[in-house]
Predicted model as a PDB file, atoms N, CA, C, CB and O in Angstrom, pLDDT in the B-factor column:
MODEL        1                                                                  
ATOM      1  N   UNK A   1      24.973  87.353 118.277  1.00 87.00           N  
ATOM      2  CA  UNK A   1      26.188  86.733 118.747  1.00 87.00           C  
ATOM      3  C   UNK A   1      26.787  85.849 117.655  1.00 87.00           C  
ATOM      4  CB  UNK A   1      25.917  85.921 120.014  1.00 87.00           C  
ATOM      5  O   UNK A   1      26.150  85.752 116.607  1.00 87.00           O  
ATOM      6  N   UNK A   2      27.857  85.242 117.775  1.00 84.00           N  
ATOM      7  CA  UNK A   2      28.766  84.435 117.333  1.00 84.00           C  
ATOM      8  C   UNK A   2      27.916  82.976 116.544  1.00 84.00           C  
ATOM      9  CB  UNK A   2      29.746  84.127 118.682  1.00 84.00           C  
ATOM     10  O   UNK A   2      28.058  82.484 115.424  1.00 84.00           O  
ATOM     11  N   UNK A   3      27.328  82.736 117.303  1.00 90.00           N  
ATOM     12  CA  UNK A   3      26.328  81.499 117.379  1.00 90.00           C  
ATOM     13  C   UNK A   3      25.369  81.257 116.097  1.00 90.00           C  
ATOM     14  CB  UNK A   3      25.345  81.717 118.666  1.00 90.00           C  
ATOM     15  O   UNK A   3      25.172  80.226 115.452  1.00 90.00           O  
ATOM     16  N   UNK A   4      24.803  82.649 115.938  1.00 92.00           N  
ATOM     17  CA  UNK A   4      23.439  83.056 115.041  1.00 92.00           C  
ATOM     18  C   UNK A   4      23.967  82.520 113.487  1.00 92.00           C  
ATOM     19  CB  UNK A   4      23.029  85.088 115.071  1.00 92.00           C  
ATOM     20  O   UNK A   4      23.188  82.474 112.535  1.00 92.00           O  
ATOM     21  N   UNK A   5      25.037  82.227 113.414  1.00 94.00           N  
ATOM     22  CA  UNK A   5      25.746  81.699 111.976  1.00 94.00           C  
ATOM     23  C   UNK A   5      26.064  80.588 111.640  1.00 94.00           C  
ATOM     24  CB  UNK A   5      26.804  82.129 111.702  1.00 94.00           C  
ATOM     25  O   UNK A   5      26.558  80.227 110.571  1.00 94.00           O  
ATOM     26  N   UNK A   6      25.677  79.733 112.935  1.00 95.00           N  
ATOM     27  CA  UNK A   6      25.804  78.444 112.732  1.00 95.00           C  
ATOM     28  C   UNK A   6      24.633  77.656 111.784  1.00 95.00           C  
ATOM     29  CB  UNK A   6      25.890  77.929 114.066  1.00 95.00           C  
ATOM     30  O   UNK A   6      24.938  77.168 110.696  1.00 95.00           O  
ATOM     31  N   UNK A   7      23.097  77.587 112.399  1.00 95.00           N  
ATOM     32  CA  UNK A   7      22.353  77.465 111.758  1.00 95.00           C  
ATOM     33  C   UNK A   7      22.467  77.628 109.666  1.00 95.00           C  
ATOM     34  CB  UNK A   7      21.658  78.258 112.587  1.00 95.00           C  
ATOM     35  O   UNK A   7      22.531  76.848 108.716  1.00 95.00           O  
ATOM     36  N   UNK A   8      22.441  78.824 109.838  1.00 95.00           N  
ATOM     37  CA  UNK A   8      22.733  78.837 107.992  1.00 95.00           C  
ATOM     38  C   UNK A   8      23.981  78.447 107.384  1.00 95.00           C  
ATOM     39  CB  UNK A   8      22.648  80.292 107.348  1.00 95.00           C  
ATOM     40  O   UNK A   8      24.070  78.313 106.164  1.00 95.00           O  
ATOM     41  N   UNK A   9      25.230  78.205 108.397  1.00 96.00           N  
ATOM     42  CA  UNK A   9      26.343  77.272 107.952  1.00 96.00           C  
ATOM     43  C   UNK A   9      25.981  75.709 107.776  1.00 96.00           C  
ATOM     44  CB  UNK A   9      27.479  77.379 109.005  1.00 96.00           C  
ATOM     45  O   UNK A   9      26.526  75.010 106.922  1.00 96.00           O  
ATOM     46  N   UNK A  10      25.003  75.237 108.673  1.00 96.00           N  
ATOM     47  CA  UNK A  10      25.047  73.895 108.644  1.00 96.00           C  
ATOM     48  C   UNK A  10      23.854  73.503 107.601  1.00 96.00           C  
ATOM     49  CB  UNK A  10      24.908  73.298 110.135  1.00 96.00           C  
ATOM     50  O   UNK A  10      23.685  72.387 107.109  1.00 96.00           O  
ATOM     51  N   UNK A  11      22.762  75.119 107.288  1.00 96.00           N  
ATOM     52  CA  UNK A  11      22.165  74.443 105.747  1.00 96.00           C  
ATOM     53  C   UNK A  11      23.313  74.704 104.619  1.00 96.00           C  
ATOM     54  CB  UNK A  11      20.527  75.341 105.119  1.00 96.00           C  
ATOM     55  O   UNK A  11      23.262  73.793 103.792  1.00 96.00           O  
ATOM     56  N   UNK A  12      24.135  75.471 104.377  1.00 97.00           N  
ATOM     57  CA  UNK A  12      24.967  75.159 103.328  1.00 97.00           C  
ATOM     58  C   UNK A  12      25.392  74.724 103.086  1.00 97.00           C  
ATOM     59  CB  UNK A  12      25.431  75.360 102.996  1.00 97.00           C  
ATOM     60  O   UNK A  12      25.574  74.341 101.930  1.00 97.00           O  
ATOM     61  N   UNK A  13      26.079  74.348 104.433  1.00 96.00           N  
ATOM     62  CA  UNK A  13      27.091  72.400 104.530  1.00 96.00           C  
ATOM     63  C   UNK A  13      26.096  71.228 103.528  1.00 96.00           C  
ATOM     64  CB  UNK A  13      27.000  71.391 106.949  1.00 96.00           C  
ATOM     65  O   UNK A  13      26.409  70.588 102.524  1.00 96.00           O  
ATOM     66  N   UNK A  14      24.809  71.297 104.302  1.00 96.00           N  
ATOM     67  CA  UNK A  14      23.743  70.311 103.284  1.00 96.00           C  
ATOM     68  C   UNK A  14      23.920  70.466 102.140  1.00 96.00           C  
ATOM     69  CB  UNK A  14      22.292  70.482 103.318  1.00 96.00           C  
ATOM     70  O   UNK A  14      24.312  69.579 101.382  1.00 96.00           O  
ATOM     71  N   UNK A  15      23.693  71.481 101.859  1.00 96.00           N  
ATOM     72  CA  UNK A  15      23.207  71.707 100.161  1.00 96.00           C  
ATOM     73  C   UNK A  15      24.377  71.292  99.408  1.00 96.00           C  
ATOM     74  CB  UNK A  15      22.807  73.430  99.640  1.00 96.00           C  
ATOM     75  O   UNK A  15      24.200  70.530  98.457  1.00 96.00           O  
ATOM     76  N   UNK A  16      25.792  71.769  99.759  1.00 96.00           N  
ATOM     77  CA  UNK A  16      26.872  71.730  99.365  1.00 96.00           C  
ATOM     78  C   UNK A  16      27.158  69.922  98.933  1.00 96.00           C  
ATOM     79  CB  UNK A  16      27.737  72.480 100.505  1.00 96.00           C  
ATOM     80  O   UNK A  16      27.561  69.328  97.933  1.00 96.00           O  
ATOM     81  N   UNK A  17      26.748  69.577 100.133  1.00 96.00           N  
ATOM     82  CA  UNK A  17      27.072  67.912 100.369  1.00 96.00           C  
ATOM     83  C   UNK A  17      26.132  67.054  98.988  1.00 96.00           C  
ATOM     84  CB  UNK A  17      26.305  67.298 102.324  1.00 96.00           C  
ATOM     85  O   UNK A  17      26.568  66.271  98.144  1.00 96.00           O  
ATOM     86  N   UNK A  18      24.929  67.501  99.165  1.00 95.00           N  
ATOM     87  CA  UNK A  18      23.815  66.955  98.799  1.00 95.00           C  
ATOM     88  C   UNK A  18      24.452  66.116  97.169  1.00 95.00           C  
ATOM     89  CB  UNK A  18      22.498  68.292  98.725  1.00 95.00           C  
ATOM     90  O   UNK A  18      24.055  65.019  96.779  1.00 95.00           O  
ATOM     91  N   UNK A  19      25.659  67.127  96.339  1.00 94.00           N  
ATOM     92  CA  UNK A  19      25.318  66.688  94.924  1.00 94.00           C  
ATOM     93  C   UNK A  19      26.466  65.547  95.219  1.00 94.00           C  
ATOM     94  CB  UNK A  19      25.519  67.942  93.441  1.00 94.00           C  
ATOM     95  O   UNK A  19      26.185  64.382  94.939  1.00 94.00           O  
ATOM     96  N   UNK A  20      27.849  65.881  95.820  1.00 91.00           N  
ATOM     97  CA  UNK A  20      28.741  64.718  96.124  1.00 91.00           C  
ATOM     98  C   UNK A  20      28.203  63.495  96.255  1.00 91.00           C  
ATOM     99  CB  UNK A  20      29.410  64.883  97.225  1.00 91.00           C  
ATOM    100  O   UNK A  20      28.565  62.584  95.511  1.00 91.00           O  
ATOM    101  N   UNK A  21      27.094  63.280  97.400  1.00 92.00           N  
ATOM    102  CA  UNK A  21      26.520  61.954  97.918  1.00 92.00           C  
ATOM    103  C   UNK A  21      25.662  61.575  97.232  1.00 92.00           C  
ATOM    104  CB  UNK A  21      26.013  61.894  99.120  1.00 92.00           C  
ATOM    105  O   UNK A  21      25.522  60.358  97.351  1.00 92.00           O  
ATOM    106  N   UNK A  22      24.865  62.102  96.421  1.00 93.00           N  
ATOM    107  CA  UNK A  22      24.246  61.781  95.454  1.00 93.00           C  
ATOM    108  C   UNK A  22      25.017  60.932  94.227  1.00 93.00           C  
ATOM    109  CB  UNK A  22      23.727  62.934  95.117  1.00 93.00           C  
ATOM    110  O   UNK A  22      24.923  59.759  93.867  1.00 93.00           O  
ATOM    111  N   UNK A  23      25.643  61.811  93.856  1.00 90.00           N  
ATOM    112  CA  UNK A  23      26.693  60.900  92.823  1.00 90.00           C  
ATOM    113  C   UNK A  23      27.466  59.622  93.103  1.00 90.00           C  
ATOM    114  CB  UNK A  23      27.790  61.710  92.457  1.00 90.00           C  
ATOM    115  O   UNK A  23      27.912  58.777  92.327  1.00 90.00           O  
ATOM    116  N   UNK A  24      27.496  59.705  94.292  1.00 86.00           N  
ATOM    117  CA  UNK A  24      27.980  58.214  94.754  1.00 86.00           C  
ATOM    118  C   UNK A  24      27.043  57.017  95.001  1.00 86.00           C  
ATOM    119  CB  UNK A  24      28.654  58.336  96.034  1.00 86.00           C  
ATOM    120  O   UNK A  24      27.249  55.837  94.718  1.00 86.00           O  
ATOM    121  N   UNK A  25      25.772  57.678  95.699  1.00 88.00           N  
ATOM    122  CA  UNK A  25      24.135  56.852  95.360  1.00 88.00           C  
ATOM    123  C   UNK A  25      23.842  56.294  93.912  1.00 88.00           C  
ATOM    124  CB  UNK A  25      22.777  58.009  95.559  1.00 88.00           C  
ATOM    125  O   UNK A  25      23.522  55.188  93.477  1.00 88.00           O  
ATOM    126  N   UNK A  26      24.054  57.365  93.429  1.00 89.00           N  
ATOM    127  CA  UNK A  26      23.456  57.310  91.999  1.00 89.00           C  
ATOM    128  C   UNK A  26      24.286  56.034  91.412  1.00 89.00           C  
ATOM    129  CB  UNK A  26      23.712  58.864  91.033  1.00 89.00           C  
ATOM    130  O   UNK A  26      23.866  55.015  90.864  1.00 89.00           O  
ATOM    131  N   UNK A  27      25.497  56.417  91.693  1.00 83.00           N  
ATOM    132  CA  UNK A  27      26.774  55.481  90.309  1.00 83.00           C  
ATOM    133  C   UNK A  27      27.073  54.015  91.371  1.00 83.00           C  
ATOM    134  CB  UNK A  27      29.099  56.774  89.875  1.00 83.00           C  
ATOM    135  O   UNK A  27      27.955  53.250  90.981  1.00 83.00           O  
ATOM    136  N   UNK A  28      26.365  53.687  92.619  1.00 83.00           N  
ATOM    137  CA  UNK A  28      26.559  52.437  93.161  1.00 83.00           C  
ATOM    138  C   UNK A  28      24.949  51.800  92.806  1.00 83.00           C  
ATOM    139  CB  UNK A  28      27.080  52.539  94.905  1.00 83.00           C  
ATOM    140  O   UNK A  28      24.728  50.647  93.176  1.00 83.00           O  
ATOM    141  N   UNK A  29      24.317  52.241  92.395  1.00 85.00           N  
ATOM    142  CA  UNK A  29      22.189  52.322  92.194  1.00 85.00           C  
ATOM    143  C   UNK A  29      22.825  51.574  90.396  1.00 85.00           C  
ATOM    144  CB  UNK A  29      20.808  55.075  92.155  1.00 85.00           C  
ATOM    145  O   UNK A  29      22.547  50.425  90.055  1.00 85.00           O  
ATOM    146  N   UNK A  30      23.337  52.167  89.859  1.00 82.00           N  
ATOM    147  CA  UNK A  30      23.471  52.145  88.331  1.00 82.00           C  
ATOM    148  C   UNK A  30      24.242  50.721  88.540  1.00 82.00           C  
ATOM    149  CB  UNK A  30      24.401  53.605  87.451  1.00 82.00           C  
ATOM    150  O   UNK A  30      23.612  49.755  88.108  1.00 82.00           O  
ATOM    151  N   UNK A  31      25.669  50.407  89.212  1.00 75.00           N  
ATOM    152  CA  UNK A  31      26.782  49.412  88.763  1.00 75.00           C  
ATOM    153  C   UNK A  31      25.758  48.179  89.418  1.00 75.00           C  
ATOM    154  CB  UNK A  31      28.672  49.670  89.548  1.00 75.00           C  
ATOM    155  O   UNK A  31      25.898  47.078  88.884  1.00 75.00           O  
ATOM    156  N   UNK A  32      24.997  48.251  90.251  1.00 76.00           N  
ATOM    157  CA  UNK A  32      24.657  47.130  90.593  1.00 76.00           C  
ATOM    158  C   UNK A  32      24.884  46.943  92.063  1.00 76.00           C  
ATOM    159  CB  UNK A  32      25.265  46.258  89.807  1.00 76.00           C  
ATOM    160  O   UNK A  32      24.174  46.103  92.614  1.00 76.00           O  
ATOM    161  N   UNK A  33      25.692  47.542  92.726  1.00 73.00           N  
ATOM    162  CA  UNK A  33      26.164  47.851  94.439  1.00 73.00           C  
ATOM    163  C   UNK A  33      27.730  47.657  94.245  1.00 73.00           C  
ATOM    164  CB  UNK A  33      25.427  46.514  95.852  1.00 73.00           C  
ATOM    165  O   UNK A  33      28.219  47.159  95.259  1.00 73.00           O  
ATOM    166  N   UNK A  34      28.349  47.819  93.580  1.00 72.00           N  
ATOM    167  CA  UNK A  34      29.403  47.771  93.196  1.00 72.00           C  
ATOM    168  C   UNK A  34      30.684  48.958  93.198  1.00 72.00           C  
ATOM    169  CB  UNK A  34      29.042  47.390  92.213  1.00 72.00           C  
ATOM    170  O   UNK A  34      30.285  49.925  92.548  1.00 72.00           O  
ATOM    171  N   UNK A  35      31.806  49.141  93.615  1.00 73.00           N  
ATOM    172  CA  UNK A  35      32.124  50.455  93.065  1.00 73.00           C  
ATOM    173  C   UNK A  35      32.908  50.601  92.259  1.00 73.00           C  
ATOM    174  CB  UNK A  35      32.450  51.226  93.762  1.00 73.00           C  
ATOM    175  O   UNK A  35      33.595  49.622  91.968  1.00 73.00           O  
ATOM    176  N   UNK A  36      33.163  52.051  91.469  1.00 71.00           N  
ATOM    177  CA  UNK A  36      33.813  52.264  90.466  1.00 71.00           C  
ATOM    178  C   UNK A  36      34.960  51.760  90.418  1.00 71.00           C  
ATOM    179  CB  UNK A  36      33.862  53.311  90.255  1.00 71.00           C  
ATOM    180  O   UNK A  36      35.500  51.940  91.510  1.00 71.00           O  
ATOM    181  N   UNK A  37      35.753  51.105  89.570  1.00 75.00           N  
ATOM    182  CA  UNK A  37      36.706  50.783  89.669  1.00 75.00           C  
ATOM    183  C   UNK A  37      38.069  52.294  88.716  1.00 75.00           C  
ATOM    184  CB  UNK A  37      36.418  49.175  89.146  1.00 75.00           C  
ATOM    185  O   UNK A  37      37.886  52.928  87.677  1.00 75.00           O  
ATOM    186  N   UNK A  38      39.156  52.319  89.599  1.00 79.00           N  
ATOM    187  CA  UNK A  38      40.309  53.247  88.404  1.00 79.00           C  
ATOM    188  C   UNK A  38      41.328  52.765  88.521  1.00 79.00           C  
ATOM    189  CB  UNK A  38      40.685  54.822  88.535  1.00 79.00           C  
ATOM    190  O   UNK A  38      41.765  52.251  89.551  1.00 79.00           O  
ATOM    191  N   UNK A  39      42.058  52.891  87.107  1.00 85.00           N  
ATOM    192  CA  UNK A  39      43.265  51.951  86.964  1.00 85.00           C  
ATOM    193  C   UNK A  39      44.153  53.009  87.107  1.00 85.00           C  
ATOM    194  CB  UNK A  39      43.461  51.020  85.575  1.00 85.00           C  
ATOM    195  O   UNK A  39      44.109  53.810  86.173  1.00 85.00           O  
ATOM    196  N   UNK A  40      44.872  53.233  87.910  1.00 88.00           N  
ATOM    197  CA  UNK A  40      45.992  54.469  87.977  1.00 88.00           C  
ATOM    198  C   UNK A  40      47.174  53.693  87.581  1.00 88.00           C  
ATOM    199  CB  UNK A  40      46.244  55.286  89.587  1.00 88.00           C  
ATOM    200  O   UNK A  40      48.229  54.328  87.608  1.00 88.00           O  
ATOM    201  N   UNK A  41      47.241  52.376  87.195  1.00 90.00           N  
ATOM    202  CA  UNK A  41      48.648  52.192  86.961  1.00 90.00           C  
ATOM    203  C   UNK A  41      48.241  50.782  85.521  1.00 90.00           C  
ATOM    204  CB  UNK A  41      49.704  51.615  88.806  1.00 90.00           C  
ATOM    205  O   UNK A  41      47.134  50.260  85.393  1.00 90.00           O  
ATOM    206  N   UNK A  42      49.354  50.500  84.728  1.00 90.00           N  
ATOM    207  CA  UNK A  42      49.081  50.196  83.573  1.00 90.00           C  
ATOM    208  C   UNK A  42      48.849  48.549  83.781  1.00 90.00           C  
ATOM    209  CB  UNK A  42      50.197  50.725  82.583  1.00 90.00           C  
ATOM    210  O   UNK A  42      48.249  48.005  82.854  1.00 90.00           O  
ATOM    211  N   UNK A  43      49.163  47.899  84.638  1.00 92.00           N  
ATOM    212  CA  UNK A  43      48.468  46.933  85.247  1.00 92.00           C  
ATOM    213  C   UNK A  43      47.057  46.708  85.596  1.00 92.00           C  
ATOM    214  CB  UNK A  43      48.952  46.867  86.107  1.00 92.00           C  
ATOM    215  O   UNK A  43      46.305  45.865  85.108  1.00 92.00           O  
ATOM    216  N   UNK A  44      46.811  47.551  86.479  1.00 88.00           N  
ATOM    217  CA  UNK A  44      45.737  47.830  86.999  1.00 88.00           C  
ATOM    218  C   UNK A  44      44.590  47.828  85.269  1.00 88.00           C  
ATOM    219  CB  UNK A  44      46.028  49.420  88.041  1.00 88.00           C  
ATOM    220  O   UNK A  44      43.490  47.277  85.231  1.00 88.00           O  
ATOM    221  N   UNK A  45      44.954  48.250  84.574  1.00 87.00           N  
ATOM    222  CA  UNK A  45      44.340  48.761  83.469  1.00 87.00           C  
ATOM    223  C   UNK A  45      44.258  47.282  82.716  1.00 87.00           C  
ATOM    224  CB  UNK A  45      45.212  50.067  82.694  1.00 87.00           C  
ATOM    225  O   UNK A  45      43.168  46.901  82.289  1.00 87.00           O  
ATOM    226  N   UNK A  46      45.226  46.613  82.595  1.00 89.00           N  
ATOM    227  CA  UNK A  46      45.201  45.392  81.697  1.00 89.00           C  
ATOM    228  C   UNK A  46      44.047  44.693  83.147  1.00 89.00           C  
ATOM    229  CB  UNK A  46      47.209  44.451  81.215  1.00 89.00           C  
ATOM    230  O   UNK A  46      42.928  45.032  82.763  1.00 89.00           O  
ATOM    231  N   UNK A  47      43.954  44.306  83.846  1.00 87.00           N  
ATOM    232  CA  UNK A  47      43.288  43.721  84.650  1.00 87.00           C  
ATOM    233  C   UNK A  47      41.704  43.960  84.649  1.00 87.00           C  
ATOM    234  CB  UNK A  47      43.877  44.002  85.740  1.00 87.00           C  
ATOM    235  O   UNK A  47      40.936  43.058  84.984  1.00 87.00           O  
ATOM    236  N   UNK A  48      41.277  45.177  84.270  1.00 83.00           N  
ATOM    237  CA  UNK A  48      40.080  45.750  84.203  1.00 83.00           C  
ATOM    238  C   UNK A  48      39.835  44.756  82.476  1.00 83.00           C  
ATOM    239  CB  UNK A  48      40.148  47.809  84.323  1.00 83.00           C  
ATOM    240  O   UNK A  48      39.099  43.776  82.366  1.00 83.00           O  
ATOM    241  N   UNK A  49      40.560  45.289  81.487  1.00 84.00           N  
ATOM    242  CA  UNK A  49      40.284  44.855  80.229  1.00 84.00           C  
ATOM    243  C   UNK A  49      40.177  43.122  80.303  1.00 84.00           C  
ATOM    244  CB  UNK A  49      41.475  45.455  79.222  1.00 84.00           C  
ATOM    245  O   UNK A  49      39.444  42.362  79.669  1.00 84.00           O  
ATOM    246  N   UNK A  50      40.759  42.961  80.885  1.00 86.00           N  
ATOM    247  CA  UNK A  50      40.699  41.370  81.338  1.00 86.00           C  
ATOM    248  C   UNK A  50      39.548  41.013  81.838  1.00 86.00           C  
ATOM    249  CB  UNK A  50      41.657  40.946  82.379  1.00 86.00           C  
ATOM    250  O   UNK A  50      38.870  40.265  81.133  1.00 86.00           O  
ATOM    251  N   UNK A  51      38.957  41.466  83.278  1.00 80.00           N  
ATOM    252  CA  UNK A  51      37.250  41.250  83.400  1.00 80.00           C  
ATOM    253  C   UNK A  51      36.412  41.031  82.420  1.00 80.00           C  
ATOM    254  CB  UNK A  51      36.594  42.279  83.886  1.00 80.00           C  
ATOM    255  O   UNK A  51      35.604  40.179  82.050  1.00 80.00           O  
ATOM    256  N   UNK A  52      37.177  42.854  81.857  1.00 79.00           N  
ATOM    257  CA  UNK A  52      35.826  43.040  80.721  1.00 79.00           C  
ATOM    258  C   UNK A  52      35.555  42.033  79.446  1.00 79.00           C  
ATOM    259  CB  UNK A  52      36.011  44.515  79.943  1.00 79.00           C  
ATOM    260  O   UNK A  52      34.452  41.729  78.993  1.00 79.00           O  
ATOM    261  N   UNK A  53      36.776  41.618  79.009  1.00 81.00           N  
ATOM    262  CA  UNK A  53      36.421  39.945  78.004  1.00 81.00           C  
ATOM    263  C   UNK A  53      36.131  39.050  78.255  1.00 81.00           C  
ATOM    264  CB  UNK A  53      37.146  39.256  77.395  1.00 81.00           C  
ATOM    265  O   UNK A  53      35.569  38.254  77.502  1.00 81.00           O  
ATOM    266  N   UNK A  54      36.517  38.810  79.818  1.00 80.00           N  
ATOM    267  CA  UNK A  54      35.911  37.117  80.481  1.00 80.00           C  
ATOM    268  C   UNK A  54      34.693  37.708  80.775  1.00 80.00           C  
ATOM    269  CB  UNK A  54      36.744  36.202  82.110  1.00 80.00           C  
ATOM    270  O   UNK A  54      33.850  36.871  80.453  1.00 80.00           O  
ATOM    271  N   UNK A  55      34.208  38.575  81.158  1.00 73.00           N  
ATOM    272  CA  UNK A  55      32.484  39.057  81.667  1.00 73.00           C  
ATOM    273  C   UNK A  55      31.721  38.566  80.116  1.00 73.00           C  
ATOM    274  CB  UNK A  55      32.208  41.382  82.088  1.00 73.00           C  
ATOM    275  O   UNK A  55      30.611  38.036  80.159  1.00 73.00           O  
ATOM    276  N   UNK A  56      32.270  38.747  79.066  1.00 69.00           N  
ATOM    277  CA  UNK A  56      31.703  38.982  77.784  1.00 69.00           C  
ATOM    278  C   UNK A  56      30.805  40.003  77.552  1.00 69.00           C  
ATOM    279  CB  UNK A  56      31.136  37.969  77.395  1.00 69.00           C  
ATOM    280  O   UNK A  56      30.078  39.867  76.568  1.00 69.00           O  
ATOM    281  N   UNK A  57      30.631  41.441  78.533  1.00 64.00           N  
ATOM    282  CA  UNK A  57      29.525  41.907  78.649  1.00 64.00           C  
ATOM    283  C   UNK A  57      30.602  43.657  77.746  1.00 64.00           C  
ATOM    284  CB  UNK A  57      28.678  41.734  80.621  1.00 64.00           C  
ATOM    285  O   UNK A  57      31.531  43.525  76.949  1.00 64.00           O  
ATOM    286  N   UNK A  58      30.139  44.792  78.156  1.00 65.00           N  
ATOM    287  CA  UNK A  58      30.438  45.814  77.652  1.00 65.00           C  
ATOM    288  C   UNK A  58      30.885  46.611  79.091  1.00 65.00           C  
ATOM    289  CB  UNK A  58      29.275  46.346  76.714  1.00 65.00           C  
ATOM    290  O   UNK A  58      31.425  47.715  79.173  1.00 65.00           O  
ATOM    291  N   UNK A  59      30.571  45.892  79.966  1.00 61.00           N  
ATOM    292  CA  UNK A  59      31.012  46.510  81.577  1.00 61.00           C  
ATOM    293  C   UNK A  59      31.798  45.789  82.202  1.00 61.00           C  
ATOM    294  CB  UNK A  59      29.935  46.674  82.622  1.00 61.00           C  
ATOM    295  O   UNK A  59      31.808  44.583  81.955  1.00 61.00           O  
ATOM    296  N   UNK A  60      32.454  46.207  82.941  1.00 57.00           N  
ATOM    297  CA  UNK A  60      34.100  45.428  83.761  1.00 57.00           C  
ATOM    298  C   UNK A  60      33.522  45.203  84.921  1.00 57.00           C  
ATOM    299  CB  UNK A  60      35.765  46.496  84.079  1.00 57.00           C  
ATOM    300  O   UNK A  60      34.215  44.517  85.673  1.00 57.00           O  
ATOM    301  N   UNK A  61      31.950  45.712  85.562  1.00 59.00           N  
ATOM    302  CA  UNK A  61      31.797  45.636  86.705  1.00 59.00           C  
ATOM    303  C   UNK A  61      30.366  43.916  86.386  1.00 59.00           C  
ATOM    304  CB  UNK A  61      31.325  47.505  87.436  1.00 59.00           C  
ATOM    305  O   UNK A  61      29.930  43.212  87.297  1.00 59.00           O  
ATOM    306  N   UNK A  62      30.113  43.802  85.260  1.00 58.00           N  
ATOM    307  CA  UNK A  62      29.249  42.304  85.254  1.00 58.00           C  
ATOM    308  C   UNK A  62      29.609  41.206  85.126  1.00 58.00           C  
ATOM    309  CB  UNK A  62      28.455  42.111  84.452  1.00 58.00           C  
ATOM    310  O   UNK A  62      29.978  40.646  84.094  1.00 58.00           O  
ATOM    311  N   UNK A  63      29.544  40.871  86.004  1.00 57.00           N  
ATOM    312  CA  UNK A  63      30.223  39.157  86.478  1.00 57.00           C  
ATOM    313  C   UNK A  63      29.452  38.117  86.070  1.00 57.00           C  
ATOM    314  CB  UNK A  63      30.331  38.797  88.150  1.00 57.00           C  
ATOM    315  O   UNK A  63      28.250  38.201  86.319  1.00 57.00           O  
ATOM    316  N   UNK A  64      29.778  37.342  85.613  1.00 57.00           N  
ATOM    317  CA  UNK A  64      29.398  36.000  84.858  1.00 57.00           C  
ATOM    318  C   UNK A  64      29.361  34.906  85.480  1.00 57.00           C  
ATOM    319  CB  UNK A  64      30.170  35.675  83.880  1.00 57.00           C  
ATOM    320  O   UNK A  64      30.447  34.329  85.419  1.00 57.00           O  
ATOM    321  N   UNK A  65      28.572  34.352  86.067  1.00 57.00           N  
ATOM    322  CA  UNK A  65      28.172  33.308  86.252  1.00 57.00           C  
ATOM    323  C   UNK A  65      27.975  33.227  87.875  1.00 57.00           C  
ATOM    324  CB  UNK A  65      29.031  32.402  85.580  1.00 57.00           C  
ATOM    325  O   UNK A  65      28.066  32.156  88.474  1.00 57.00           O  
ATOM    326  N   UNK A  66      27.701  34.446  88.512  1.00 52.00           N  
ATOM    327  CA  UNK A  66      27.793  34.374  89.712  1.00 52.00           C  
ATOM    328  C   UNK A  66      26.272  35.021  90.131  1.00 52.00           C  
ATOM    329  CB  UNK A  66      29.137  35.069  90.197  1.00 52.00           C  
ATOM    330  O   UNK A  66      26.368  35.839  91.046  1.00 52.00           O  
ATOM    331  N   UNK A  67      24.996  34.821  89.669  1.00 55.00           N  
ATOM    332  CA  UNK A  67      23.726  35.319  90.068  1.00 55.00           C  
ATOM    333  C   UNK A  67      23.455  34.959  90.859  1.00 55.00           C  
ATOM    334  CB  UNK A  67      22.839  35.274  89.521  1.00 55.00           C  
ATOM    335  O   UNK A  67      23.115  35.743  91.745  1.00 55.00           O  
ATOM    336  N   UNK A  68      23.405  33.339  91.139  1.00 50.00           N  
ATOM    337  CA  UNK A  68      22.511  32.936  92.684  1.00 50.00           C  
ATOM    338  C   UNK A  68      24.096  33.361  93.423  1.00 50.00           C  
ATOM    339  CB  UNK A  68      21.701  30.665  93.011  1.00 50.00           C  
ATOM    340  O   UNK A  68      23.817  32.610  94.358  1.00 50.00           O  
ATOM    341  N   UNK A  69      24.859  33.655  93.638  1.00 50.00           N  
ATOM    342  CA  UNK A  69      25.571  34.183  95.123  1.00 50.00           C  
ATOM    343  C   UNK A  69      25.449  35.314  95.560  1.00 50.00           C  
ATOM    344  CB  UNK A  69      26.886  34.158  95.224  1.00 50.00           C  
ATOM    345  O   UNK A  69      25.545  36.344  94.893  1.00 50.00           O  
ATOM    346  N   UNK A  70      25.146  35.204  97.137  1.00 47.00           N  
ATOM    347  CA  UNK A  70      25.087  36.858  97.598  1.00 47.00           C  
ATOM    348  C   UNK A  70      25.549  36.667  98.935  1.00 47.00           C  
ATOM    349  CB  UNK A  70      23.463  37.732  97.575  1.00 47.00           C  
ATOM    350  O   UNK A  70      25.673  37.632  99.689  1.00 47.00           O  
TER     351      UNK A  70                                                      
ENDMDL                                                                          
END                                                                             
């Protein structure tokens, strides 16, 4: 019947899913719990470069002087 195709649709759905959600695990595991930031507009872009010199660090996502807050 109709039915018998569901099963191996919903392991492909998995597998399919598996590398998307991963990459989003992975790259919030790496920044620190943080997310990616994108500058789609040329503002947006000076604002990132701006972090990134007051951070003093080589990443736009490490914040300075804020360890003991959570």
């Amino acid at each position: 019947m109709w039915y018998e195709i569901l099963p191996g649709m919903a392991i492909m759905a998995a597998c399919l899913s598996v590398p998307g959600l991963a990459t989003v695990f992975v790259q919030r595991w790496s920044s620190g719990g943080k997310e990616k930031r994108v500058a789609r507009y040329p503002y947006q872009w000076a604002l990132m470069q701006r972090d990134k010199r007051l951070s003093g660090g080589s990443k736009h996502y490490e914040a300075k002087g804020l360890e003991n807050i959570h």
